[in-house]
C-alpha positions as CSV (number, residue, x, y, z in Angstrom):
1,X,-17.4,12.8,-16.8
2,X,-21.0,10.9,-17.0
3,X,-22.2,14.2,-16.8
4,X,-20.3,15.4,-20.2
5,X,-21.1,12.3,-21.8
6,X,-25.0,12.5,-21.6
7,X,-24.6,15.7,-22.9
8,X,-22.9,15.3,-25.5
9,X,-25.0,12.1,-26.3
10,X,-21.7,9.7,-25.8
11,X,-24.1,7.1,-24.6
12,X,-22.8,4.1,-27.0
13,X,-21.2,0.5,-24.9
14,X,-17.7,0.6,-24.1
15,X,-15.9,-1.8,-22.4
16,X,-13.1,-1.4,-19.3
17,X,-11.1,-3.6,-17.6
18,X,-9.8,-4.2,-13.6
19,X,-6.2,-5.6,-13.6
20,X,-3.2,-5.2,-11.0
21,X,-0.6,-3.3,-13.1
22,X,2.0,-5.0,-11.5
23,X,2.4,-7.8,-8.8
24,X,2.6,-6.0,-5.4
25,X,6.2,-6.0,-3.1
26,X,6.6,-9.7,-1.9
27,X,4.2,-11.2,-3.5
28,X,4.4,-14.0,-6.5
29,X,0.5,-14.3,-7.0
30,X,-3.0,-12.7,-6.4
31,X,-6.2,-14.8,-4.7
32,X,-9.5,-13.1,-6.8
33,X,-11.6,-12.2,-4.1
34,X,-14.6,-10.4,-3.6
35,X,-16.4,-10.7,-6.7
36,X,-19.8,-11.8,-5.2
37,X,-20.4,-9.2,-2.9
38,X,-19.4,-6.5,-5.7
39,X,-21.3,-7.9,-8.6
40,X,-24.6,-7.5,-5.6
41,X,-23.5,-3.9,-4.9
42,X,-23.5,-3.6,-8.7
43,X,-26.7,-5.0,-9.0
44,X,-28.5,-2.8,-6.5
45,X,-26.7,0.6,-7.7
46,X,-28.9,3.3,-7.6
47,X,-29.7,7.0,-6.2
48,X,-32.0,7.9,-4.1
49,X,-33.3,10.8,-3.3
50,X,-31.1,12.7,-0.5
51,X,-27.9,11.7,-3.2
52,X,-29.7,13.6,-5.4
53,X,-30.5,16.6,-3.5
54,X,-27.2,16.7,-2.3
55,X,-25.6,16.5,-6.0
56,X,-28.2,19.5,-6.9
57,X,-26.9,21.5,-4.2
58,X,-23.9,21.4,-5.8
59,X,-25.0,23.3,-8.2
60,X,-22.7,21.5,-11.1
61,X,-25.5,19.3,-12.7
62,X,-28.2,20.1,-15.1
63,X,-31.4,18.3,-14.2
64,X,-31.6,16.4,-17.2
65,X,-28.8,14.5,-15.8
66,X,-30.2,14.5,-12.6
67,X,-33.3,13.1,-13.9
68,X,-31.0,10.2,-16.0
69,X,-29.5,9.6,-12.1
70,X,-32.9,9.2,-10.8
71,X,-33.6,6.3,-12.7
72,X,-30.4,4.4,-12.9
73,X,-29.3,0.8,-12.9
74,X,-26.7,-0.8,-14.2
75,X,-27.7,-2.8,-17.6
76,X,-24.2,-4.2,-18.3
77,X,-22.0,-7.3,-18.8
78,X,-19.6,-8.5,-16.7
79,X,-16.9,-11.4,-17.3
80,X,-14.4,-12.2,-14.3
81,X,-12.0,-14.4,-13.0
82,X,-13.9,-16.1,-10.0
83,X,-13.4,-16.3,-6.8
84,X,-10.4,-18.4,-5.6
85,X,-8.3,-18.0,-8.8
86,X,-5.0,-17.1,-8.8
87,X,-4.0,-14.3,-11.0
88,X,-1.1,-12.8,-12.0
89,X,-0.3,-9.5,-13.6
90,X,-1.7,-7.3,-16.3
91,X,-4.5,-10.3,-16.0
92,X,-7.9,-8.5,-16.0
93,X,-9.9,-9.6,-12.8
94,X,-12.9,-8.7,-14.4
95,X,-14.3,-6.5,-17.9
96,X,-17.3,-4.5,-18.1
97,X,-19.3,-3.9,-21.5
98,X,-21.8,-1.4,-21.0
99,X,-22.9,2.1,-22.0
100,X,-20.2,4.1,-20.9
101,X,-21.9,5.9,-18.4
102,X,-22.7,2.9,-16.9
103,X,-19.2,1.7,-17.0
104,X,-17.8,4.9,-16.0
105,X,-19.8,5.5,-12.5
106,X,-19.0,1.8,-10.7
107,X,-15.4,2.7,-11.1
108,X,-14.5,3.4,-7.7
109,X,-17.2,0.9,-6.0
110,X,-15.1,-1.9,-8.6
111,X,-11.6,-1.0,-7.8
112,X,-12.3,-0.1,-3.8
113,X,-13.9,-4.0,-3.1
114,X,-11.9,-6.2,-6.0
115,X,-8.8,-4.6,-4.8
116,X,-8.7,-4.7,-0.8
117,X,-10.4,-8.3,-0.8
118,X,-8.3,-9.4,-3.0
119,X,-5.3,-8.3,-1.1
120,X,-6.5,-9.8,2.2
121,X,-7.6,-13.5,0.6
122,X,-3.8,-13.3,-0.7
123,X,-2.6,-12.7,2.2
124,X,-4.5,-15.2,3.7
125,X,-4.0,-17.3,1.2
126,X,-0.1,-17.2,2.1
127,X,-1.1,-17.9,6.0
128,X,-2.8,-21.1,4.9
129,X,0.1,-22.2,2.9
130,X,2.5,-21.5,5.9
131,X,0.2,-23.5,8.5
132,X,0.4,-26.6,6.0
133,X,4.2,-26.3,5.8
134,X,3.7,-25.2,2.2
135,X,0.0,-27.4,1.2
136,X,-3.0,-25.9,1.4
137,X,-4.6,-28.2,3.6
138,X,-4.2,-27.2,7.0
139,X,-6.8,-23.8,6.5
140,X,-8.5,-25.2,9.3
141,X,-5.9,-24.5,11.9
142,X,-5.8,-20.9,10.8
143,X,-8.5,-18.0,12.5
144,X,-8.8,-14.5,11.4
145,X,-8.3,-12.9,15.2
146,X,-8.7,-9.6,13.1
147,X,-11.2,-7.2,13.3
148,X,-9.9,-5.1,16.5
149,X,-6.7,-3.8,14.2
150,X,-9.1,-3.7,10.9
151,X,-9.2,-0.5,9.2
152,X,-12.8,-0.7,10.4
153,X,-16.4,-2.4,10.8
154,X,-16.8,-2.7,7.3
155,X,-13.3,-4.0,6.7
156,X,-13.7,-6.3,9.0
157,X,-16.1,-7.9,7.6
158,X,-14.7,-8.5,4.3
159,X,-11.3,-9.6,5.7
160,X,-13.7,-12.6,7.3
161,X,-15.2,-13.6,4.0
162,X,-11.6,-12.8,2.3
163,X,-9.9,-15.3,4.6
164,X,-12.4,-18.0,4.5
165,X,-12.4,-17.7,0.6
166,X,-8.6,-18.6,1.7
167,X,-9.1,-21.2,3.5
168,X,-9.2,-20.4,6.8
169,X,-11.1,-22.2,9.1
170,X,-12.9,-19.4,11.2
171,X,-12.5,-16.0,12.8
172,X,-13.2,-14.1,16.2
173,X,-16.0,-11.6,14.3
174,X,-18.8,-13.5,15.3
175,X,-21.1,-10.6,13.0
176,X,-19.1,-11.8,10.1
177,X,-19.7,-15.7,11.2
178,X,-23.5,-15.2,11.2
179,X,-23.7,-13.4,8.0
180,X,-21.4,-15.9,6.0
181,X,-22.1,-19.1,8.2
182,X,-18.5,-19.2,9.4
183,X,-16.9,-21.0,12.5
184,X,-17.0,-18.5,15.4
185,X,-14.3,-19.2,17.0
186,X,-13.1,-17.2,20.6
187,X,-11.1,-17.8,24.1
188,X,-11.0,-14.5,26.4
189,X,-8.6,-11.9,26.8
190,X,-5.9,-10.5,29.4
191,X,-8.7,-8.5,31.0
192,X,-10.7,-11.1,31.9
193,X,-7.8,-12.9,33.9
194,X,-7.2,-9.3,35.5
195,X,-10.5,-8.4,36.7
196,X,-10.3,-11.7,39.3
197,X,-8.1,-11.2,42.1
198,X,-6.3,-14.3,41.1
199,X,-5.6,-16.2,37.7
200,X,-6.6,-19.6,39.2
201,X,-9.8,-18.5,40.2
202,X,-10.2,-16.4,36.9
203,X,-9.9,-20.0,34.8
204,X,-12.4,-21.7,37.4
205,X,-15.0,-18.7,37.0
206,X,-14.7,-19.4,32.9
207,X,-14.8,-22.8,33.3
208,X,-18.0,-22.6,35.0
209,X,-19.7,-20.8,32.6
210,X,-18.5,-22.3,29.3
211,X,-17.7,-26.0,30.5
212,X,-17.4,-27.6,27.0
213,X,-15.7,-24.3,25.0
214,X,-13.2,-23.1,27.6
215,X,-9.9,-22.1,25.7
216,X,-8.1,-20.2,28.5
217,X,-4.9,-17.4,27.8
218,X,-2.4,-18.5,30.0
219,X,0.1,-15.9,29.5
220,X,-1.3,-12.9,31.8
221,X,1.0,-13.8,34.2
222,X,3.8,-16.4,33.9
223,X,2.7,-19.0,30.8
224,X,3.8,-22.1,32.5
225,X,2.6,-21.4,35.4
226,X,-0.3,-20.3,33.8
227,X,-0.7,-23.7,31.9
228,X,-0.4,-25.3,35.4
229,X,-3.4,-22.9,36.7
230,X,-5.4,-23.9,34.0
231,X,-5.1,-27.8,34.0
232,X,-6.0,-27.7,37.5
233,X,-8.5,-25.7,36.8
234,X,-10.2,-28.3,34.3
235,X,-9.4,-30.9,36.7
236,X,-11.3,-29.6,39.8
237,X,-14.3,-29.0,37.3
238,X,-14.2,-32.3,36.4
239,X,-14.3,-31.4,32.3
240,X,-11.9,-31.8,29.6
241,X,-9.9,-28.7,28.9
242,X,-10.5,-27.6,25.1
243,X,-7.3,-25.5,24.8
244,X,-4.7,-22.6,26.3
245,X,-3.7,-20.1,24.3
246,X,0.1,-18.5,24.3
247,X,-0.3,-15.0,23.3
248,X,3.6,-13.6,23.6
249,X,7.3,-15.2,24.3
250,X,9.4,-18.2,22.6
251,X,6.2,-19.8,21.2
252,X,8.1,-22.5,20.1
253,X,10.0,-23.3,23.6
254,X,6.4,-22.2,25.2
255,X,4.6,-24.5,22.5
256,X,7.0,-27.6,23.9
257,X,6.7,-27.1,27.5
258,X,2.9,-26.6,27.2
259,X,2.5,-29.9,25.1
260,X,4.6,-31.6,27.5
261,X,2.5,-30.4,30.7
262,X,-0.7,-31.1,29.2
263,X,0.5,-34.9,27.9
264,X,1.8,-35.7,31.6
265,X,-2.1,-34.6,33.4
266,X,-3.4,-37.1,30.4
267,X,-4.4,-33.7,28.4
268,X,-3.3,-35.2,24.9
269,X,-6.6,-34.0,23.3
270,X,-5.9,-30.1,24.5
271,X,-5.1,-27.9,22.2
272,X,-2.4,-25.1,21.7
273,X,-3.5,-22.2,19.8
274,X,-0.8,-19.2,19.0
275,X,-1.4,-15.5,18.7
276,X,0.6,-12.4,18.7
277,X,2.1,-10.8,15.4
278,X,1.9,-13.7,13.5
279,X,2.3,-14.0,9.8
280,X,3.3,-16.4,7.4
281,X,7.1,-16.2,7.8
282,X,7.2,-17.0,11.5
283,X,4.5,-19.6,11.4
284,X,6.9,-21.1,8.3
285,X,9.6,-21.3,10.4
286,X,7.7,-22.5,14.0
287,X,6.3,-25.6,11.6
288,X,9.3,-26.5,10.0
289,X,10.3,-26.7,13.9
290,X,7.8,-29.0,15.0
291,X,6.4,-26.5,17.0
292,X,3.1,-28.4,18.3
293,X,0.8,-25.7,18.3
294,X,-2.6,-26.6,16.7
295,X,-4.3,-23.6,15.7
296,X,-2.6,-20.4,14.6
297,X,-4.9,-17.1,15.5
298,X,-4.0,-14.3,13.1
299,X,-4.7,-10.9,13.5
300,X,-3.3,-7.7,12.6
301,X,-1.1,-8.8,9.8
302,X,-3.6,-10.4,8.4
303,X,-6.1,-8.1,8.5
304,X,-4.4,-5.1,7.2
305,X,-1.6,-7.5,5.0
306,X,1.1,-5.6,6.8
307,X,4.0,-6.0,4.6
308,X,2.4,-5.5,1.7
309,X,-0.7,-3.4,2.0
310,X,-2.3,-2.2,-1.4
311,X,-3.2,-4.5,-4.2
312,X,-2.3,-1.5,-7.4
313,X,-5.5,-2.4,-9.5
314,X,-6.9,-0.6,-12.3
315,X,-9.8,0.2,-14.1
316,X,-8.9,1.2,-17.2
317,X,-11.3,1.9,-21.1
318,X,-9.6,-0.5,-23.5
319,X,-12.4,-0.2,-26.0
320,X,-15.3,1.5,-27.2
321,X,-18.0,1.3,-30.2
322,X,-18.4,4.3,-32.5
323,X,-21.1,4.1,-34.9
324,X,-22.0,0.5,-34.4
325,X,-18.3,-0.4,-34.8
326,X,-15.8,-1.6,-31.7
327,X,-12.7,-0.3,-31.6
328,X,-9.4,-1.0,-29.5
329,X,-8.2,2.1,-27.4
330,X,-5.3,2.4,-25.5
331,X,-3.3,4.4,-22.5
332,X,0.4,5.4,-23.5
333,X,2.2,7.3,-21.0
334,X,5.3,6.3,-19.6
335,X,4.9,3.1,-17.6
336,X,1.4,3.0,-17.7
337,X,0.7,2.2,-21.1
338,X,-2.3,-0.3,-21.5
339,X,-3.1,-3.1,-24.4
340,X,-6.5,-1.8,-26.5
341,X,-8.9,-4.2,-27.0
342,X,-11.1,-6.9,-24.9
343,X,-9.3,-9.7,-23.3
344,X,-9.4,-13.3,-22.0
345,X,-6.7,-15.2,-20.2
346,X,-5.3,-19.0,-21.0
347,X,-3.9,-21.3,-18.1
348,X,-2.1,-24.1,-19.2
349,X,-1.6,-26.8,-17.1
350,X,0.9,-30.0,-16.8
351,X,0.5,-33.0,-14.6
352,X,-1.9,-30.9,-12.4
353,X,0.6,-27.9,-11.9
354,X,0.0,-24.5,-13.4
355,X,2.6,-23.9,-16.2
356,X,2.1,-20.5,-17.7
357,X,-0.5,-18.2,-18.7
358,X,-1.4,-16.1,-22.1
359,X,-3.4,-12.8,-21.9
360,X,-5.1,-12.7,-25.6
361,X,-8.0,-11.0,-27.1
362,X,-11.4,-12.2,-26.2
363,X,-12.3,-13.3,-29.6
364,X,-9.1,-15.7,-29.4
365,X,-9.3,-19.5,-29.4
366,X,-6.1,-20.5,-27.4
367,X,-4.5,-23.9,-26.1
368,X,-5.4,-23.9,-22.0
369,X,-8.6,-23.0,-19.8
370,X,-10.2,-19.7,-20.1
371,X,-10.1,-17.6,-16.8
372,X,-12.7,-15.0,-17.3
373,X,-16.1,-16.2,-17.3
374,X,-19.9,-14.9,-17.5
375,X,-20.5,-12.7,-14.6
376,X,-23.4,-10.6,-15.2
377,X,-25.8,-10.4,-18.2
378,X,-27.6,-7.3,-19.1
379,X,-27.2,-6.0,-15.2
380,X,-28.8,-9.7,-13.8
381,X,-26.1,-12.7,-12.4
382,X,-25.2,-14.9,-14.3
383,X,-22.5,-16.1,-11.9
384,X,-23.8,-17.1,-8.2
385,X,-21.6,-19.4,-6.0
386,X,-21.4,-20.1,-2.6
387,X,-18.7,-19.9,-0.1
388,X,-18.0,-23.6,-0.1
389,X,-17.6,-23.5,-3.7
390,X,-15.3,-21.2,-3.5
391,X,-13.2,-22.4,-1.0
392,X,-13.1,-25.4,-2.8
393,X,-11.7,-23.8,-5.5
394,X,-9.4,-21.7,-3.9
395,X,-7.8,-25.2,-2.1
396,X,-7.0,-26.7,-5.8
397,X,-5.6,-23.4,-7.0
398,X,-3.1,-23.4,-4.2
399,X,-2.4,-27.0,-4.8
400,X,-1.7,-26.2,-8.5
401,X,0.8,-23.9,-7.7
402,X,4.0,-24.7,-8.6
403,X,6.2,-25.2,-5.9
404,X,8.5,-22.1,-5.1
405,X,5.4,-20.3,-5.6
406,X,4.3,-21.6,-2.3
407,X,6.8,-20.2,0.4
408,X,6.6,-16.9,1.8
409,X,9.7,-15.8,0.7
410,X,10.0,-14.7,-3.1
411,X,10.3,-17.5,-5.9
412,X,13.4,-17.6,-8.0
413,X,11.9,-17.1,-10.5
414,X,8.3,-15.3,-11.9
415,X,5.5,-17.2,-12.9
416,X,5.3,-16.8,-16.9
417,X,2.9,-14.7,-18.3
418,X,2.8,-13.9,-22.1
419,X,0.8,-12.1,-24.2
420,X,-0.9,-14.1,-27.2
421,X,1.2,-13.3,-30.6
422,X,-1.8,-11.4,-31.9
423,X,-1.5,-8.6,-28.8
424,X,2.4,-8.6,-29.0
425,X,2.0,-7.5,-32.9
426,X,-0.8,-5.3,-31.7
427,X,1.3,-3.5,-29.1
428,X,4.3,-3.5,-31.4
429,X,2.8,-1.5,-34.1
430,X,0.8,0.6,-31.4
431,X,5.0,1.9,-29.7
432,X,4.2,1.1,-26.3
């Protein structure tokens, strides 16, 4: 396609917009994530020379595109939603204005980061809010145990930043900890209990080596017994046990008896941590037992967002300039017509809560707080947070969320969305 435009001189700005068609199975709301690292891959776009060997070996290519290749960066404007927002439907996570080239080649790179980080901080997102029986505060307590059933190294490495964007107070991928100054957090596995002839001496032999950080897996064998093994353990070292961890069974019956073991050997600052299959269902209902587990380690469903695995974003031209003039253009196929035209998105807001949004044009002055926001200016950032800021961030949005949104099962009712009256005359007159 870039190819066809050069040589047809189609070279003028266009704009095109990344939005989630529909909401996907399950879920009431999106977490915008990934917008950082994506607006760095933007910025560092080009092709070297073995891409553009490769692409002449093709023999498709004229070398007067090959040559514009050569010396490409992207020059364009970016406005997004940031990091930590929720977002609903139709509601563009970000817009690019830029020659359409441009525009037209960080398609996939957009949709391929936007898209799967976005689906993993939601996910995450929905952990949190389990944890805190429904408030976002207990992120802390929640660790992405991830990265062995991530859909590899590269994934796992976004799900870490995705969940911390979440809220989430650190994960087992301690490359992902260094790069993003996370909390590394890790006990030991089945194997380690099995390669000592015994579990009791297994816990002493760990115990010895990491005397202050020793969270031991007490469910190789049998878990109370294991619990047993593993205050005696701490007791013969003469250190304060940091925690067990309960990897399988009736956590919550497990999660009682452990408490109660640990309380009577004067272990009341040990904690339980939970692993196995979790998700935000199951921890729901464990909390609203009273199950006294401390930290909840989440792996595979978080990582790959089991039940619900594909955010359905899209990248889509919804305008274009033609002899110095913009014009609105729009997709009309059945059920996956689009809105021509640039567009910005108003949250309203009562008594703190979140109340309803309205997708308008972008030249629109509308009652609420604009969502999308400066990104990227002429290919440089304009839009540079950190981690903390955006965890900050996503904590209030989760607070402003209106109740049923909260719980894991699905609200009663949707969140409303609208368009502004000047897009629903607009898509009137345009049939779709």
């Amino acid at each position: 396609m870039s190819a066809s435009y050069l040589a047809r001189g189609i070279t003028e700005e266009a704009t095109f917009e990344l939005f989630p068609r529909r909401l996907p199975p399950r879920r009431d709301w999106l977490l915008a994530a990934g917008l950082g690292p994506t607006l760095e891959l933007l910025r560092e776009l080009r092709f070297g020379e073995r891409e553009l060997e490769y692409l002449r070996s093709l023999d498709m290519f004229n070398e007067d595109f090959l040559a514009y290749l050569e010396q490409f960066r992207f020059t364009g404007d970016v406005e997004a939603i940031p990091e930590g927002t929720i977002a609903y439907a139709n509601e563009p996570l970000l817009r690019v204005t830029a020659p359409l080239i441009e525009a037209q080649l960080v398609e996939t790179i957009l949709l391929n980061q936007i898209n799967f980080q976005t689906m993993i901080a939601t996910k995450a997102a929905r952990v949190v809010l389990a944890a805190g029986g429904g408030a976002p505060g207990a992120g802390d307590c929640v660790v992405d145990f991830s990265p062995r059933r991530d859909h590899g190294a590269d994934a796992a490495m976004k799900v870490a930043r995705s969940a911390a964007v979440a809220g989430c107070g650190g994960t087992s991928n301690v490359a992902a900890a260094m790069r993003y100054g996370l909390r590394p957090v890790g006990t030991m596995a089945h194997s380690y209990v099995l390669a000592f002839d015994t579990e009791p001496h297994a816990f002493r032999c760990f115990i010895e080596s990491f005397p202050d950080h020793s969270t031991l897996l007490v469910d190789t064998y049998d878990p109370l017994d294991g619990v047993r093994n593993a205050i005696d353990a701490a007791g013969d070292a003469g250190v304060t046990l940091v925690g067990v961890r309960l990897d399988s069974g009736d956590l919550l019956t497990l999660s009682r008896d452990t408490r109660r073991l640990l309380d009577q050997a004067g272990m009341a600052e040990t904690r339980i941590t939970a692993s196995g299959d979790l998700e935000e269902g199951r921890i729901a209902e464990l909390v609203a037992a009273g199950a006294p587990i401390d930290l909840w380690g989440v792996g595979t469903e978080l990582g790959t967002s089991r039940d619900s695995p594909v955010v359905n974003g899209v990248y889509k031209l919804v305008a274009r300039r033609q002899d110095g003039e913009w014009e609105g253009v729009w997709k009309r196929s059945a059920d996956k017509a689009t809105v021509p035209g640039a567009k910005q998105v108003f949250r309203t807001y009562v008594d703190g809560q979140m109340r309803g949004d309205v997708i308008a044009a972008a030249d629109e002055q509308l009652d609420g707080v604009p969502l999308l926001v400066p990104a990227m200016r002429v290919g440089d950032l304009t839009l540079e947070e950190s981690l903390d800021e955006i965890r900050e961030r996503a904590a209030a949005e989760l607070t402003a969320l209106p109740e049923d949104l909260r719980r894991p099962e699905p609200a009663p009712e949707p969140y409303p969305v609208t368009y502004s009256e000047r897009l629903q005359r607009l898509v009137a007159r345009s049939g779709t």
